[in-house]
N, C-alpha and C positions, 0 to 999 in steps of 0.2 A: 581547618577550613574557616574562611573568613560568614560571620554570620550578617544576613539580611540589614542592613540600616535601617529599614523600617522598624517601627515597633512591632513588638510581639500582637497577634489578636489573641483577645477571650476568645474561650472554648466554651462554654456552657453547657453547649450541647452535647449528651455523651454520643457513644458508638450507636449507630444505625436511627439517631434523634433526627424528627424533619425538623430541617434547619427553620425559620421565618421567612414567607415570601419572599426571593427577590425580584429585582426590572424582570426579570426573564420572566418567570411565574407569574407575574401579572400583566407581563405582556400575552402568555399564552393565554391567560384566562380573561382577556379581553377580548384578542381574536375570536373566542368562541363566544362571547358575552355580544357581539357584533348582529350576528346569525344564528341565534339559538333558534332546538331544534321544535319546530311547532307541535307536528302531527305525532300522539303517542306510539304510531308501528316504528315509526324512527327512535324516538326514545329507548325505547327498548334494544334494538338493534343498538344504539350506540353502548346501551351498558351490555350488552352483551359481548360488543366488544372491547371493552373496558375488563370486563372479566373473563376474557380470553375463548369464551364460551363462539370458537369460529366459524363450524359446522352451521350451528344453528343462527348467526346472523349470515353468512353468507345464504344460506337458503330462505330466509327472509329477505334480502337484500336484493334477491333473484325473482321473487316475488313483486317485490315495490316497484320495481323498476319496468318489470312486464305493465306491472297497472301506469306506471308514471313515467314513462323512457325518459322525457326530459327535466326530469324532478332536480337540480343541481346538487343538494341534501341529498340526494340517494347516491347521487354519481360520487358526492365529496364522502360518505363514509363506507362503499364502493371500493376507492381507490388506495384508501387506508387500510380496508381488509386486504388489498393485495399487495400492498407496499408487503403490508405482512408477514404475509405468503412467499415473498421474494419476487412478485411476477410486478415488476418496475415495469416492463414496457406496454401492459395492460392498463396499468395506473396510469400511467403519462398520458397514452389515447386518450380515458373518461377525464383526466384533467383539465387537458386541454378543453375539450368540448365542456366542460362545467363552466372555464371562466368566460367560453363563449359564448355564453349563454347568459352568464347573470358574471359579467366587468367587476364587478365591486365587490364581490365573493371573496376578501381576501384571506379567510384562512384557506381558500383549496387552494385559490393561488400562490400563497405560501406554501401549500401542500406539491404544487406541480413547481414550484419555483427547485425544493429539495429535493425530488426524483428525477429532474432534468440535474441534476447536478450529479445524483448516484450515477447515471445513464453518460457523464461525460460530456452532457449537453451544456458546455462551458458558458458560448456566448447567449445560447436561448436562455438559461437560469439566470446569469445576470441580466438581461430584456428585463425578464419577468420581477425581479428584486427591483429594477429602477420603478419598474411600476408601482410597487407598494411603497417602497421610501421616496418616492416624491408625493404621498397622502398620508407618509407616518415615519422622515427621517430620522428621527431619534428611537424608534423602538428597535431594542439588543439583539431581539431575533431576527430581526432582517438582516442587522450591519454584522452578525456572527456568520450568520453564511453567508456573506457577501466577503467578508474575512476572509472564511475558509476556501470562498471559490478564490479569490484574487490572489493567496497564495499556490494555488495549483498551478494558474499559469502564469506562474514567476512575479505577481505582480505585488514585487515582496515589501515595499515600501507605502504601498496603499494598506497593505492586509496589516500590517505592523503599526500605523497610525490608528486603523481603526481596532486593534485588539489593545492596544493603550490608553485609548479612552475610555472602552468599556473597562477596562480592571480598576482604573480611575471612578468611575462613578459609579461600581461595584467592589469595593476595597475587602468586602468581608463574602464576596463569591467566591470560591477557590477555584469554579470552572475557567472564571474566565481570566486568574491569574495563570492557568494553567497554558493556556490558549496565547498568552502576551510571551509567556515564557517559549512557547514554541517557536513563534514568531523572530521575536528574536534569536536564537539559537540558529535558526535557518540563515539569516543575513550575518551572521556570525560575533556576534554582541554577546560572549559568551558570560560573563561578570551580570550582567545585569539579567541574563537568564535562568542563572543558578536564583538571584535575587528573589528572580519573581516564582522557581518551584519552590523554592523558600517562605513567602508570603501564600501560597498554593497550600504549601504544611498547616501553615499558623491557623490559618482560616479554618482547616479539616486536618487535626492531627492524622487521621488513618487513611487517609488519598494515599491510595498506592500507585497511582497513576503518577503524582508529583513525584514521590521517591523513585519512581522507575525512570520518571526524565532525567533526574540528576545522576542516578547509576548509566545510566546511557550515555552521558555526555563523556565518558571516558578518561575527562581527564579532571574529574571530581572523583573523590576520594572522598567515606563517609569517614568520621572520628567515630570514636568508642561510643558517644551522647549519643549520635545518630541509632548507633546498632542497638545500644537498650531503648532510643524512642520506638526503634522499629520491632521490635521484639514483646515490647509491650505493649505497643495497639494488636500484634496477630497473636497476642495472649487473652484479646477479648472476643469470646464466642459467640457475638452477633453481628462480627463485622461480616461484609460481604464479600460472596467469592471473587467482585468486580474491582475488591481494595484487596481482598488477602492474595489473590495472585499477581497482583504486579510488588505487593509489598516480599512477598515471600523472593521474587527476582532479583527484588533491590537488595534483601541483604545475604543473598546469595554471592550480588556482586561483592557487598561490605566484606563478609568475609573473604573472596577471593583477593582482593586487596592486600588484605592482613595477611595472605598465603595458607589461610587456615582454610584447606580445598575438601578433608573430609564434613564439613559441617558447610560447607557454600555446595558442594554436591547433592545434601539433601536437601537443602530447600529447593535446590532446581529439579532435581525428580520428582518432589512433591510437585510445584509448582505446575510443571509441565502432565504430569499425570492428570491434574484437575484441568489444564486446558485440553488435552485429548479427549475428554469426556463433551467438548462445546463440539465436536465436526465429527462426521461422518466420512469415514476416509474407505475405501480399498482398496488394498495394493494391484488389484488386477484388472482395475481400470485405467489404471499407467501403461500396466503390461502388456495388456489388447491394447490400447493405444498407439505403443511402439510399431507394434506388430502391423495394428492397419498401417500406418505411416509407412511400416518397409515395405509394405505387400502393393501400396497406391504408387510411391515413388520412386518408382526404378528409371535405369537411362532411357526405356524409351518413351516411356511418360512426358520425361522432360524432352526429348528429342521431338515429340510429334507436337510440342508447345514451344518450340524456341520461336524465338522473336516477340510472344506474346507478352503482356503486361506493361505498365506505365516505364519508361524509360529514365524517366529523370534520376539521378543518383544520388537527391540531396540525402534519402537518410541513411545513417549507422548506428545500426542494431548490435547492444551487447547484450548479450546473453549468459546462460548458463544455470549454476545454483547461488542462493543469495550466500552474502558473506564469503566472495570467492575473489575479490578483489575487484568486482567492475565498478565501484566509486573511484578509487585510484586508476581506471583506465579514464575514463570519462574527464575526470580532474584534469589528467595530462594531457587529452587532448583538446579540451575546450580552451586551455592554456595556447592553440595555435589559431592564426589568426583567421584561418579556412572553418572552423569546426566553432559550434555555439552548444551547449548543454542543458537538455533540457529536462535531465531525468526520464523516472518512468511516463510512459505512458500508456493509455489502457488500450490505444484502438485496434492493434493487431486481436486480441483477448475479445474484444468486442464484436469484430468481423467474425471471427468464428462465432462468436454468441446467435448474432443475427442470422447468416445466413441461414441455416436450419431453422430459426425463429423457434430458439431456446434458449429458455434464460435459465439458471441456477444447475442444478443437478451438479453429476460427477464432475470433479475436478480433471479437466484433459480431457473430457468427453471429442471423442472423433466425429460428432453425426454432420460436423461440417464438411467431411473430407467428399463426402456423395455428390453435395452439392458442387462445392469447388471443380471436379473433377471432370461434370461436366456442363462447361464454362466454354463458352468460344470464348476467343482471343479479347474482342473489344472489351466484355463482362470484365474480364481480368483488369485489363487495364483502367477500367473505371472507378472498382475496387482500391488498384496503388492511387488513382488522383482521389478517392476520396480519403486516404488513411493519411495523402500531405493534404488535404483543404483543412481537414480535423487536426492535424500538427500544425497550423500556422499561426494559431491563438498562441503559442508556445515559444515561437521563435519573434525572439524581441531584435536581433544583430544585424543584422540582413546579411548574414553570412553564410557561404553555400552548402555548407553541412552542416546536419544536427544528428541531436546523439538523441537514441530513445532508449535505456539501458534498464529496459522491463527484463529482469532472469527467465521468469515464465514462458516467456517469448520462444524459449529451445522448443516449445512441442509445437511448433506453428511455423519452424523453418522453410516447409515445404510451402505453402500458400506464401511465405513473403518471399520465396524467390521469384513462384509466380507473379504475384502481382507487383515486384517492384524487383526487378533482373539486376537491377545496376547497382542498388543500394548493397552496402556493405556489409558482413558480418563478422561480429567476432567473440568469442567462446573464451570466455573470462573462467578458467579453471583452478581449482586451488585442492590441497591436500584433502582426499575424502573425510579422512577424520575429523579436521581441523575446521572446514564449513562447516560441516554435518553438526560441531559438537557447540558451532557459535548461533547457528539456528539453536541448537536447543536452551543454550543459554540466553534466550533474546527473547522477550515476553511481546505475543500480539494477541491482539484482542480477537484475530480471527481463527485460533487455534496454534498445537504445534503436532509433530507428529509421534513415536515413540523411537528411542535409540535402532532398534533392527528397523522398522520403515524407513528412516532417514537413510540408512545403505542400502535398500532395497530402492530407493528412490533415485539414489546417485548413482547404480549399477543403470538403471533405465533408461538414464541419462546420458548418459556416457554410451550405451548401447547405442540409441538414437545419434548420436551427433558421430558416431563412426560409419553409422549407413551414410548418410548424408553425406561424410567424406570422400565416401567411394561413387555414389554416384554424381556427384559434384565436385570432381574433384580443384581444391584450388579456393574453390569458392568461398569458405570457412576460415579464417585468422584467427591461430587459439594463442593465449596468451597463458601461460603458464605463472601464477602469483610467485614462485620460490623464486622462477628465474629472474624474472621485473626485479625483485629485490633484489639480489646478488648480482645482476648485470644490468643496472637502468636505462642506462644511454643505448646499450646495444639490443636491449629492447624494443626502446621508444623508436629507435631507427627502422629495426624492423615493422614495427606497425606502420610507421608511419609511410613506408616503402610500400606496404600493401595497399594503403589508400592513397597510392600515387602522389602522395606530399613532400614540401622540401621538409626537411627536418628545420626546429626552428627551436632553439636553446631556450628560450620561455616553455618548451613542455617539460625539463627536466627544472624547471624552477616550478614545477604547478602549486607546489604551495604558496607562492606569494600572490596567484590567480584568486582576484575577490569576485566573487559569484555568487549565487544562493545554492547551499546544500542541503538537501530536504530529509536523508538517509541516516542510518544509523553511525556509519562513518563520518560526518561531517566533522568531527574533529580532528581524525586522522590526517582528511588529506590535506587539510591546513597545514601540516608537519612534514619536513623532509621525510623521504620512504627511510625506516629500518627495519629487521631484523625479527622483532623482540615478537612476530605474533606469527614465527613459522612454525614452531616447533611446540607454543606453546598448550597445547591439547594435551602435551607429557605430561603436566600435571593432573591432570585427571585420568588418566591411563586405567588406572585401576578399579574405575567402575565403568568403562567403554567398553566391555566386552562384546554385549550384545550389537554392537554398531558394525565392530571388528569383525565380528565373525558373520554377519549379514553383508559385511562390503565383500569376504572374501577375497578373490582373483585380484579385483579394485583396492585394495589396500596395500596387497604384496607388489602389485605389479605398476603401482602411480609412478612417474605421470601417462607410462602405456597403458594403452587399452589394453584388457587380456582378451587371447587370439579366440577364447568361446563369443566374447560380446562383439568381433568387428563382423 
């Protein structure tokens, strides 16, 4: 592998040293240096939560606020406890009302600029960032999440100018090498993105985040130097779990490379063991899940609701489990001149969040389905026009279909048929073992699951999306990954026949289609489709037991559904 052109940086610092201030660090300690906090019941409360101690400032907080409702300082360290907490659309509310109250408050407004961004609130959070950089364009915290929003909705050549200025005037920050490196890799500048998780390393030998961008990129390859640099930062015992698990991933990959699959298998069990311990999972929140889902939509549900919902047909919905090939669907059809791609998006996920007015909890939680269910017809419908007002930040083409290829999307079939009848789906499926085992080899920061949940998860799956065949039938285009590979053309036709398109030879060329790719495949589908990743889970076969034997029925009987889960 070709190394960085830049110079190497000093290291000085060892494992877990705080580095020297940088732009960022004194930019956050200016924001607060702006607005310090006067009254000592606030001081307190802030170190209190400063030292996590949340009980006790939330109950003082709760206090301040009865004496002081419109105190902005109560409201702004308020909405930090609840950012906290996970409850974002509580913080957004007091946000909002703090900066309308005291304008010039801009650390809450930064504060509500970043929660309207977790919330998806795309164009309100950039509103809110123009306000502050036009009274402090140059500070890195603004123009980093201005970054980060402008590349969410594809606005990849803004996001990429301003993540190259900041690594430029931060040259010994490794964040925001890290961040230029993404950037680019998305527009597909693949040479100079390795470069910059390269200059990412120099900065912080033990960024297991940088080693894990280059093991992702798929078609980097560590050398031997790489495997003993990596081996010898997760031989120092104060690195952190936020570097030793994306490092342990990365050379999980290194050795998978080298084909050496019993020593790359245990650093990904280790690996994945320490993220299970970050989420809170049960499996029988999927399982009542399913269950409410068959028990809500049967055909007369949908028979005493036809006609209802937003009629337009712009979007197409893939679905399914990740790592099942819907980057390769998507690829090919934003390659036709009808279809524009615009990745995942959150608002299907979000609708369910809102209507119950719940945020966090179980993953799959149903308590939307009460609500939805009962909905007069126009509700419905207003529902599909707000989930396209909220996609249209998104679609840059003006072209009449777009792809929203969120996987998640499978436990929420039923409400998007409701609210949008016309829109398309399709059920991007791949070999149980073979997703299941590339989730677990793929480091996120949000957790993973353990080998038997991942088939207990794919069985749920797959249960769900056979009800929904039967009472819809027709409805559903499943795309089989084995077959796409071994028959592309007579694929792509058939998809393309189900969304009533001409077939148009530019989708069997999808790799020469230049677009932003945001996903962990983005290198793949640059490349003509082969072969080489159907079968390849063989290699590890010999510690997948526990997956095998939780997929059961689903392993023997792929690509059928077995006749217990239809």
């Amino acid at each position: 592998m070709n190394q960085p052109t830049q110079p190497k940086m000093s290291h000085a610092t060892s494992v877990g040293t705080p580095a020297e201030p940088d732009s960022f660090a004194l930019a956050a300690a200016s924001l607060s240096a702006q607005r310090p906090l006067r009254r000592p019941r606030l001081q307190r409360i802030a170190a209190d939560l400063r030292g996590n101690r949340i009980a006790t400032a939330e109950a003082e907080l709760k206090e301040d606020l009865a004496d002081f409702p419109d105190d902005p300082d109560s409201m702004n360290l308020m909405a930090q406890l609840l950012i906290h907490c996970g409850r974002r659309r509580e913080a957004v509310l007091l946000l909002a009302r703090c900066v309308e109250l005291e304008p010039e408050f801009a650390a809450a407004r930064f504060n509500y600029a970043t929660v309207l961004f977790q919330l998806s609130q795309f164009v309100a959070a950039l509103r809110e960032l123009d306000w502050l950089l036009n009274r402090d364009s140059r500070n890195p915290l603004f123009r980093q999440l201005q970054a980060n929003i402008l590349e969410t909705i594809a606005e990849n050549k803004r996001s990429l100018s301003i993540c190259e200025e900041l690594a430029a005037e931060n040259p010994a920050r490794a964040e925001s090498w890290l961040s230029y490196g993404h950037a680019l890799r998305a527009v597909g500048i693949h040479d100079k993105a390795v470069d910059s998780y390269r200059r990412a390393i120099a900065c912080r030998p033990w960024f297991g985040r940088a080693y894990w961008s280059l093991a992702n990129m798929k078609t980097v390859r560590f050398t031997e130097a790489d495997i003993q640099e990596m081996r010898e930062q997760l031989g120092h015992t104060n690195i952190s779990p936020d570097d030793r698990i994306p490092l342990q991933f990365a050379l999980g990959k290194a050795y998978e490379d080298f084909h050496i699959y019993n020593r790359s298998w245990e650093l990904y069990a280790k690996a994945n063991a320490a993220m299970r311990l970050r989420i809170s999972y049960d499996p029988e929140t999927l399982e009542s899940g399913v269950a409410a889902n068959k028990a809500l939509f049967t055909p007369e549900f949908f028979r005493t609701r036809s006609g209802a919902g937003c009629k337009k047909p712009d979007p197409i919905f893939i679905l399914g489990r990740p790592r099942s090939g819907s980057t390769l669907i998507e690829q090919i059809l934003s390659s036709h001149s009808a279809i524009e791609g615009t990745s995942e998006l959150p608002y299907i996920t979000a609708l369910a969040e809102r209507l119950p007015e719940r945020e966090g909890g179980p993953a799959f939680s149903t308590d939307y389905l009460r609500v939805i269910s009962e909905m007069p017809a126009p509700d419905l419908a207003s529902l599909g026009e707000e989930y396209l007002r909220d996609s249209q930040v998104h679609r840059k083409l003006s072209r009449p279909f777009f792809i929203d290829k969120k996987p998640a999307n499978f436990s929420h079939v039923g409400m998007m048929h409701l609210i949008l009848p016309n829109a398309k789906i399709i059920d991007a499926r791949r070999h149980p073992v073979a997703s299941s085992l590339s989730m677990f080899k793929h480091y996120s920061s949000k957790g993973r699951l353990r080998l038997n949940e991942l088939g207990l998860f794919y069985r749920n799956y797959i249960e769900l999306m056979a009800h929904f065949d039967q009472v819809l039938p027709g409805r559903i285009h499943r795309v089989i990954y084995e077959e796409m590979v071994a028959n592309p053309e007579a694929e792509v036709r058939r998809l393309l026949d189900y969304l009533g398109l001409p077939f148009e030879e530019n989708c069997l060329r999808f790799y020469e289609t230049k677009r932003t790719v945001l996903t962990p495949s983005s290198e793949q589908v640059r490349r003509p489709i082969t072969g080489e990743a159907v079968d390849y889970w063989r290699n590890y076969e010999p510690w997948l037991g526990p997956l095998i034997k939780a997929l059961g029925t689903a392993f023997t009987s792929y690509p059928a559904v077995p006749e217990e889960l239809c």
